[in-house]
C-alpha positions as CSV (number, residue, x, y, z in Angstrom):
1,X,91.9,-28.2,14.7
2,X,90.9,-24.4,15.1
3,X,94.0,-23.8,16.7
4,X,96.6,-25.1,14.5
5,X,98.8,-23.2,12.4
6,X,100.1,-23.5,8.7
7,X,102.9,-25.6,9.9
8,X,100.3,-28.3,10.3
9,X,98.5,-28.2,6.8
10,X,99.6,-30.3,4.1
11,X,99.0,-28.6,0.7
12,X,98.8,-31.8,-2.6
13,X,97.0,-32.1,-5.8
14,X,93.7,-32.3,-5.7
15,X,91.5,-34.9,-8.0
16,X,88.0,-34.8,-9.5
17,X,87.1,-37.2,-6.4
18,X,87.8,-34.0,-4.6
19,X,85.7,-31.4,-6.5
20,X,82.8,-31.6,-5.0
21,X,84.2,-30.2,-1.7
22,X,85.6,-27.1,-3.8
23,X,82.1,-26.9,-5.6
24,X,80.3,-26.7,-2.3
25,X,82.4,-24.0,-0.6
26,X,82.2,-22.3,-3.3
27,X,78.2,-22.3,-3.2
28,X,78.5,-21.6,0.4
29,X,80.1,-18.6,-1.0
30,X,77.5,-17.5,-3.2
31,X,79.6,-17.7,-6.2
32,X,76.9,-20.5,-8.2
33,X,79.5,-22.9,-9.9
34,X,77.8,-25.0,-12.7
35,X,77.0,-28.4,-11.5
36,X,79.0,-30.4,-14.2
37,X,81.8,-28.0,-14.3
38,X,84.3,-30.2,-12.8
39,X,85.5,-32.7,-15.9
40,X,85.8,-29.6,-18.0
41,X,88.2,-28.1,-15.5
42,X,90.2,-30.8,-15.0
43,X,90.5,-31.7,-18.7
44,X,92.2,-28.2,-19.5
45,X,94.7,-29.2,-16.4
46,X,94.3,-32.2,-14.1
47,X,97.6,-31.4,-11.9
48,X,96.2,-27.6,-11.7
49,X,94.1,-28.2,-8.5
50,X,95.1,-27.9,-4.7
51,X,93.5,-28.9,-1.1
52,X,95.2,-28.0,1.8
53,X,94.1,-30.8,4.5
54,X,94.8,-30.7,8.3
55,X,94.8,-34.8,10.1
56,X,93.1,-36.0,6.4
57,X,90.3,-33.2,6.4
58,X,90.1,-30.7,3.5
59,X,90.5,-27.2,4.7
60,X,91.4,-24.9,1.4
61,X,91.8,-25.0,-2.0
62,X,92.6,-23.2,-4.8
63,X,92.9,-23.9,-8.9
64,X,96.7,-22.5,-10.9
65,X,95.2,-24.0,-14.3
66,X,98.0,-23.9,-17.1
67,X,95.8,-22.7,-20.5
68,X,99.3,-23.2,-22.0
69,X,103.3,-22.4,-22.6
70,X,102.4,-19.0,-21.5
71,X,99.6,-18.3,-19.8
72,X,97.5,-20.0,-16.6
73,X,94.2,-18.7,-14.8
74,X,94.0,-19.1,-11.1
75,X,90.7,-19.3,-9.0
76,X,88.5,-21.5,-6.5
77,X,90.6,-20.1,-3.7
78,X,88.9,-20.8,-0.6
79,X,89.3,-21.6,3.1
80,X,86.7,-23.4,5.5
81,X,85.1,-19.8,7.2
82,X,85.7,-22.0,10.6
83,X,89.3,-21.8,10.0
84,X,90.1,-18.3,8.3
85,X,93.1,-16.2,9.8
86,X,95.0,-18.6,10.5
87,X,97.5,-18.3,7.3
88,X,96.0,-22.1,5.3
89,X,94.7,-19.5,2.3
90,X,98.2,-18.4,2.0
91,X,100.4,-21.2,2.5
92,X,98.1,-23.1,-0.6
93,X,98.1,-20.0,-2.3
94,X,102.4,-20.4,-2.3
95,X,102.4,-23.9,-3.3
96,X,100.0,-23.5,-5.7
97,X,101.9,-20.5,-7.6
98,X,104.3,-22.8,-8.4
99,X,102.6,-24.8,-11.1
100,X,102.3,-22.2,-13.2
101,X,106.3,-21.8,-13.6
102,X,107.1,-18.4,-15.1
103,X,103.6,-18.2,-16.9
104,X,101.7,-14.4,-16.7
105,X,98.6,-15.7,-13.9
106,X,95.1,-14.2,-14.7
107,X,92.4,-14.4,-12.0
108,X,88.9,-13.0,-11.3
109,X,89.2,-11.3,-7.9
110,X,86.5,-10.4,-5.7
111,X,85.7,-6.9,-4.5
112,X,87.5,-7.7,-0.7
113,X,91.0,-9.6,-2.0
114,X,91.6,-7.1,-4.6
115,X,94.3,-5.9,-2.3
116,X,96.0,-8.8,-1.4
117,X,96.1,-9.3,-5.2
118,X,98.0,-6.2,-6.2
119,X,100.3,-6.8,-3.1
120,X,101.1,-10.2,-4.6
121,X,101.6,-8.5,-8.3
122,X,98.6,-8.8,-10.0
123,X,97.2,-5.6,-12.2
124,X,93.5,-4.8,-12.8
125,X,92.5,-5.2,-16.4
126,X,88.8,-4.4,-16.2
127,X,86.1,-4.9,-14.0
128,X,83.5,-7.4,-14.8
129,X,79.8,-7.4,-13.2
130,X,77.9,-10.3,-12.9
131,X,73.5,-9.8,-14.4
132,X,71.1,-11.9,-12.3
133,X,67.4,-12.0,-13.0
134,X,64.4,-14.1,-14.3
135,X,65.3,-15.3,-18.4
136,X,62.7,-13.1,-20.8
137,X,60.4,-14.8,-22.8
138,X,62.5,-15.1,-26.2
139,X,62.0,-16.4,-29.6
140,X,64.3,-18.4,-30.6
141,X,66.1,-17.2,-33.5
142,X,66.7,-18.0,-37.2
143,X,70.3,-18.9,-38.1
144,X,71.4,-20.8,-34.7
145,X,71.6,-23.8,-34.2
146,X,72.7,-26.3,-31.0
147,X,76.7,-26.9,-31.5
148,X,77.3,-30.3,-32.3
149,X,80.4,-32.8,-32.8
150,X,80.8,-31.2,-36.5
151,X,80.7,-27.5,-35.3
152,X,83.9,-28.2,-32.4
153,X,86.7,-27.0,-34.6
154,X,85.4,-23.4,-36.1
155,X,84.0,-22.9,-32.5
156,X,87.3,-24.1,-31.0
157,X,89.2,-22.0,-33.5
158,X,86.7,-18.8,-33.0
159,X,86.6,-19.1,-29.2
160,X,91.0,-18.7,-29.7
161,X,90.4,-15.8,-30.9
162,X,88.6,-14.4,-28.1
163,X,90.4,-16.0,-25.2
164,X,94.1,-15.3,-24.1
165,X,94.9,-19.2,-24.7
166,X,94.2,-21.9,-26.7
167,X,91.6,-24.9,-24.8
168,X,91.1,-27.3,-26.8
169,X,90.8,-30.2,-23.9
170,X,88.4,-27.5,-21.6
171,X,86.0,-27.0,-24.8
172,X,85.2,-30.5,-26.0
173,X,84.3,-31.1,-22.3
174,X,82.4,-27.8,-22.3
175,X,80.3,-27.9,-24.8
176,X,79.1,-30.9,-24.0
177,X,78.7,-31.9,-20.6
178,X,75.3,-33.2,-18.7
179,X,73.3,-30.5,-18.8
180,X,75.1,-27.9,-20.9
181,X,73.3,-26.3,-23.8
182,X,75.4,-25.0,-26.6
183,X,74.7,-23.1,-29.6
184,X,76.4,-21.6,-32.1
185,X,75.4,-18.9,-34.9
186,X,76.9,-19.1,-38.5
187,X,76.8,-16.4,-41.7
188,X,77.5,-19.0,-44.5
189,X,80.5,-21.4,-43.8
190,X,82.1,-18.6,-41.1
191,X,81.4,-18.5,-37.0
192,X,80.2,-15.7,-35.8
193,X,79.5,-16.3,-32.1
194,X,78.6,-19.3,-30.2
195,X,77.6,-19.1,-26.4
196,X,76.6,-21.8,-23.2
197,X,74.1,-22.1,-20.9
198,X,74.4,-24.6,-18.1
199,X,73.0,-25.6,-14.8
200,X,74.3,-23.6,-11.7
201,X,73.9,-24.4,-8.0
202,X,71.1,-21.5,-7.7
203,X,70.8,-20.3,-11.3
204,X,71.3,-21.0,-14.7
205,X,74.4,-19.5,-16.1
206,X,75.4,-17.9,-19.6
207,X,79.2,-18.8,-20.1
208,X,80.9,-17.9,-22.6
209,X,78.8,-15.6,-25.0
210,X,81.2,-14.7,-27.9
211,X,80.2,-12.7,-30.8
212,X,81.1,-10.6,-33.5
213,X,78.8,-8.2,-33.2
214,X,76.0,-7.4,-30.8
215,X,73.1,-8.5,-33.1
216,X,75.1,-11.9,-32.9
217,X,75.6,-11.9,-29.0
218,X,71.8,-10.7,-29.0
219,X,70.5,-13.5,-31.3
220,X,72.8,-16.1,-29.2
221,X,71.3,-14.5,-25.6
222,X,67.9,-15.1,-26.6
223,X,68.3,-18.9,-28.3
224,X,69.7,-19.6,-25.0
225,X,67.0,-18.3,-23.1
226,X,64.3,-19.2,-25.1
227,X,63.6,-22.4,-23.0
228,X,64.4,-21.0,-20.0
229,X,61.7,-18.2,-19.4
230,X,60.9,-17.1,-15.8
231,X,64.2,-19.1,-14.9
232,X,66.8,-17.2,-12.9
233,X,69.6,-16.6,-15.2
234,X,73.0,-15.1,-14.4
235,X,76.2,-13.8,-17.1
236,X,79.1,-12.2,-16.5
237,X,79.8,-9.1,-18.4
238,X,83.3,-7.1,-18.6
239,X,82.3,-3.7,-17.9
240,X,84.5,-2.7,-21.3
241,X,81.8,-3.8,-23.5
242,X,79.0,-2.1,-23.2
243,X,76.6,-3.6,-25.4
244,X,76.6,-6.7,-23.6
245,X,75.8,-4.7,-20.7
246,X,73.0,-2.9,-22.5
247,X,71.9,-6.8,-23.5
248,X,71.8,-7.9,-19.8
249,X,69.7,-4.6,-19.3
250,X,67.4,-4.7,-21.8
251,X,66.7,-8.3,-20.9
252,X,66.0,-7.4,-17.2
253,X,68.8,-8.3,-15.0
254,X,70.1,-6.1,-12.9
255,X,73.8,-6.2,-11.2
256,X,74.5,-8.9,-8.6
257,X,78.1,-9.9,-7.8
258,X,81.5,-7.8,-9.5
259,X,85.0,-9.2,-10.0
260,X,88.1,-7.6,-11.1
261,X,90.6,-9.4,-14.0
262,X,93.5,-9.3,-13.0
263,X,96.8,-10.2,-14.5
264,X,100.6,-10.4,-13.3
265,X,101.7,-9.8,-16.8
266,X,101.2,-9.4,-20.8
267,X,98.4,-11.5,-22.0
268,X,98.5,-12.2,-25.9
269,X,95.9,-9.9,-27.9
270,X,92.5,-11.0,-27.6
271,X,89.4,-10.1,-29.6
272,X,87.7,-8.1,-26.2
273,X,85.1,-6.8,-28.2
274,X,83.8,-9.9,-28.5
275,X,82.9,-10.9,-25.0
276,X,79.8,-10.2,-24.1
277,X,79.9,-12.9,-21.3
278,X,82.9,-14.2,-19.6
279,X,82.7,-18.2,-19.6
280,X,83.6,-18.5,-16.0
281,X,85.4,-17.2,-13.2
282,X,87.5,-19.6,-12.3
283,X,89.1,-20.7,-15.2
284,X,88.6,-17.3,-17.2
């Protein structure tokens, strides 16, 4: 198989059946994808997921999730390391392009494609930088509680506001999928931040950690971690807001893993102050 060419792959939509193949190159990689991430994905987009097979066997992938009429988030794009340089990565990547019509494509590209990006039209937006460390003993804190069934329209509603798309269909999965901890903070009747922890293939992970301010996103960090002390924790923090940096410092972690956001055009105005922690690579 090593030595055939593009001509021989076969790029199609991929299902959930086939996650778990993207999931574990995608831990081969390092990058720690939550372990029940899959439904949520596929809920925001079910025909936004590609393999590129050679003879039946899976060889790349990649993900060109529509968030909506204008805007779609691509990611998971891998090849099998045995069969790198041999043009599969590209030829899914140009089938793949395609299902997001004439929609402005966001992505979160790693340090070494960042080239190939720009080449192929996207534009750095920020930089984001991924914390990694053992969770802090915490307190949880008064005026959080877990996010429940009542709570999914305000958070719905307040994670619009600090997201580039509506995701309805991605959220209700989110929020509550096995293993997924969600909580959300409230000053009276009005959302002021909510944020997720779940269950990573090396680490837990904090995804997304929305708030107004950063006595909310502090508050939210800590009722996440307050059950998770000496456990390896990980967030993702745009490196334009600096007091969700000076949060993952404070609490210990140091710098691990850094992304560029990238776009190929405008993204609707979105409340960036208020993301302290990026939900998740490959969907945004």
């Amino acid at each position: 198989m090593a030595s055939e060419g593009p001509e021989d792959l076969v790029v199609s939509q991929a299902t959930l059946a086939d996650w778990p193949v993207i999931r574990g190159w995608a831990a081969d990689e390092g990058w720690n994808p939550g372990l029940s991430d899959g439904p949520a994905f596929f809920a925001q987009d079910p025909e936004g997921f590609f393999l590129g097979r050679i003879d039946g066997d899976p060889v790349s992938a990649i993900s060109v999730v529509n968030h909506g009429p204008d805007f779609a988030f691509l990611g998971c794009y891998l090849v099998r390391p045995d069969l790198r340089g041999h043009g599969h990565g590209l030829a899914t990547w140009k089938t793949a392009l395609a299902h997001a019509g004439n929609r402005t494509i966001g992505l979160d590209g790693v340090v070494a494609q960042q080239g190939n990006y720009r080449q192929s039209g996207f534009r750095p937006a920020h930089r984001t930088v991924r914390y990694t460390g053992p969770a802090p003993a915490a307190q949880a804190p008064t005026g959080i509680r877990p996010c429940g069934p009542e709570d999914l329209p305000a958070v719905t509603a307040y994670d619009t506001v600090c997201h580039p798309a509506e995701r309805p269909r991605f959220l209700a999965h989110w929020l509550t999928a096995p293993g997924h901890r969600a909580v959300v903070r409230h000053c009276g009747e009005r959302v002021t931040g909510y944020g997720v922890l779940r269950p990573g293939h090396d680490c837990l992970r904090i995804g997304p950690l929305f708030a107004d301010t950063a006595e909310d996103a502090h508050a939210l960090f800590a009722a996440l971690t307050a059950k998770a002390e000496g456990r390896e924790i990980a967030i993702d923090v745009p490196d334009t807001n600096a007091a969700g940096i000076a949060i993952a410092r404070e609490a210990g972690l140091t710098p691990s893993f850094e992304t560029a956001r990238m776009y190929t055009g405008p993204v609707r105005p979105y409340a960036h102050d208020r993301v302290f922690g990026v939900t998740t690579l490959e969907l945004g």
